[in-house]
C-alpha positions as CSV (number, residue, x, y, z in Angstrom):
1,X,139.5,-95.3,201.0
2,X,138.2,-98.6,199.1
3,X,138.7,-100.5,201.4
4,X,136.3,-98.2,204.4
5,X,133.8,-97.7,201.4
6,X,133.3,-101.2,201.0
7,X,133.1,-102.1,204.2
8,X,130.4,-99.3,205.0
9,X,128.5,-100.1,201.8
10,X,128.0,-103.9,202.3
11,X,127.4,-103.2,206.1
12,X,124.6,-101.3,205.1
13,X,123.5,-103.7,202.3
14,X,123.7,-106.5,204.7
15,X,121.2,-105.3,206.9
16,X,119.1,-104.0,204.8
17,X,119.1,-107.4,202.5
18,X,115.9,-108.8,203.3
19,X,113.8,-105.2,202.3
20,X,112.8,-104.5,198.9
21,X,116.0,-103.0,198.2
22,X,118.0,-104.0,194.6
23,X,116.7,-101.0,192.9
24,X,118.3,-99.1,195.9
25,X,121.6,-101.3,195.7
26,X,122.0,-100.6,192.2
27,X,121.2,-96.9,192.3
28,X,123.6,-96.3,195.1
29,X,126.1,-98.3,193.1
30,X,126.2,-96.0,190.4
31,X,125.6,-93.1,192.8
32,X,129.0,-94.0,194.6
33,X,130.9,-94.9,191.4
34,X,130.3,-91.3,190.2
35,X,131.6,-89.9,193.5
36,X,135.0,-92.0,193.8
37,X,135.7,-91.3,189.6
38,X,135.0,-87.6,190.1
39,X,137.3,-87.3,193.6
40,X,139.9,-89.0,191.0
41,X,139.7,-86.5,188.8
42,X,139.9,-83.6,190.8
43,X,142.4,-85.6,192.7
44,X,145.0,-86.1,189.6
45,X,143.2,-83.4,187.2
46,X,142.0,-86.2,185.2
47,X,139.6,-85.5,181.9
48,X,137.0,-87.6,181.3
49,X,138.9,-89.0,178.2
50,X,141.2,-89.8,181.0
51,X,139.2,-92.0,183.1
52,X,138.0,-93.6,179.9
53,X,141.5,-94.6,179.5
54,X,142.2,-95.9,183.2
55,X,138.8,-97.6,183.4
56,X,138.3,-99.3,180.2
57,X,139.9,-102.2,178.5
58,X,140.5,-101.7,175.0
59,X,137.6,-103.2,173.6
60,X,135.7,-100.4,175.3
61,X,134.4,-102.7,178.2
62,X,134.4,-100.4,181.7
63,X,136.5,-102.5,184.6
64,X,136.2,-102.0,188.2
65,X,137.6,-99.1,190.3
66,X,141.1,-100.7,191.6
67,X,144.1,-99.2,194.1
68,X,146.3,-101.6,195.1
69,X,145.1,-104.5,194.6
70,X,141.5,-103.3,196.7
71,X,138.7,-103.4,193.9
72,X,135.2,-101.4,194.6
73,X,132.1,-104.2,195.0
74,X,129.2,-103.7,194.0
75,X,126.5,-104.0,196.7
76,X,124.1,-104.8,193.7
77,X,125.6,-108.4,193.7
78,X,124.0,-109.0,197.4
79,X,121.3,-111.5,197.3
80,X,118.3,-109.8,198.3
81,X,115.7,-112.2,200.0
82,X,112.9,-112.0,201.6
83,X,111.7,-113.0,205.5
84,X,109.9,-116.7,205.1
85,X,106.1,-116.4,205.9
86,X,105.6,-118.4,208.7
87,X,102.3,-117.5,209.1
88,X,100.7,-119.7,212.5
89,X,104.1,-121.1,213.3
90,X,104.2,-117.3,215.5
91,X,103.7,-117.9,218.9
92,X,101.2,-115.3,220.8
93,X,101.5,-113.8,223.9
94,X,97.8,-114.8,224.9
95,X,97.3,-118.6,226.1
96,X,94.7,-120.2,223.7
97,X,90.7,-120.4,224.5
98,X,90.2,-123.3,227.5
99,X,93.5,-123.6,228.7
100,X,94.8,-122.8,231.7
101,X,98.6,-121.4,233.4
102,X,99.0,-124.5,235.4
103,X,97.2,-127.4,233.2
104,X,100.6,-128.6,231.6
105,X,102.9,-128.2,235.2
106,X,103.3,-131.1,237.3
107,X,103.6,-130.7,241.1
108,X,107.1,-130.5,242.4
109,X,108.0,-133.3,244.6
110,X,109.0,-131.1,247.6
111,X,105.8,-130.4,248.5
């Protein structure tokens, strides 16, 4: 289950990279963290103190959600950037004023 939820999560983070977007990756970070620790503990009727005791080291620092050797990413790592202005450099579809269709085409030599 890791393993599809990671692969649907940075899918969707992937092409949605170059919006304004982190706030989003983080909050559905946390959104999907909650889901997959509550499905584990309905899943093996596990208290809170429970998880606390799965998911934390004993200094009290959380670690990552891990099943067989497939750990959860977080999509909040993704770089997010943005689309280069480029401004000018963005051809037109209309020719510019004065020019012509044919002024840069040379004759063919069959005729």
């Amino acid at each position: 289950m890791l393993t599809r939820l990671n692969q649907v999560m940075h899918g969707w983070a992937n092409y949605f990279r170059h919006a304004v977007a982190k706030n989003v990756f983080a909050m559905l970070d946390n959104f999907a963290w909650w889901r997959v620790i509550r499905m584990l503990q309905v899943r093996h009727r596990w208290r809170w103190k429970d998880v606390r005791r799965q998911f934390t080291t004993p200094s009290g620092r959380w670690l990552p959600i891990t099943a067989d050797e497939i750990e959860k990413r977080p999509i909040a790592a993704i770089p997010v950037t943005r689309y280069r202005y480029r401004g000018a450099k963005i051809p037109g579809p209309w020719l510019p004023l004065g020019t012509s269709p044919t002024a840069g085409t040379a004759e063919s030599p069959l005729r």
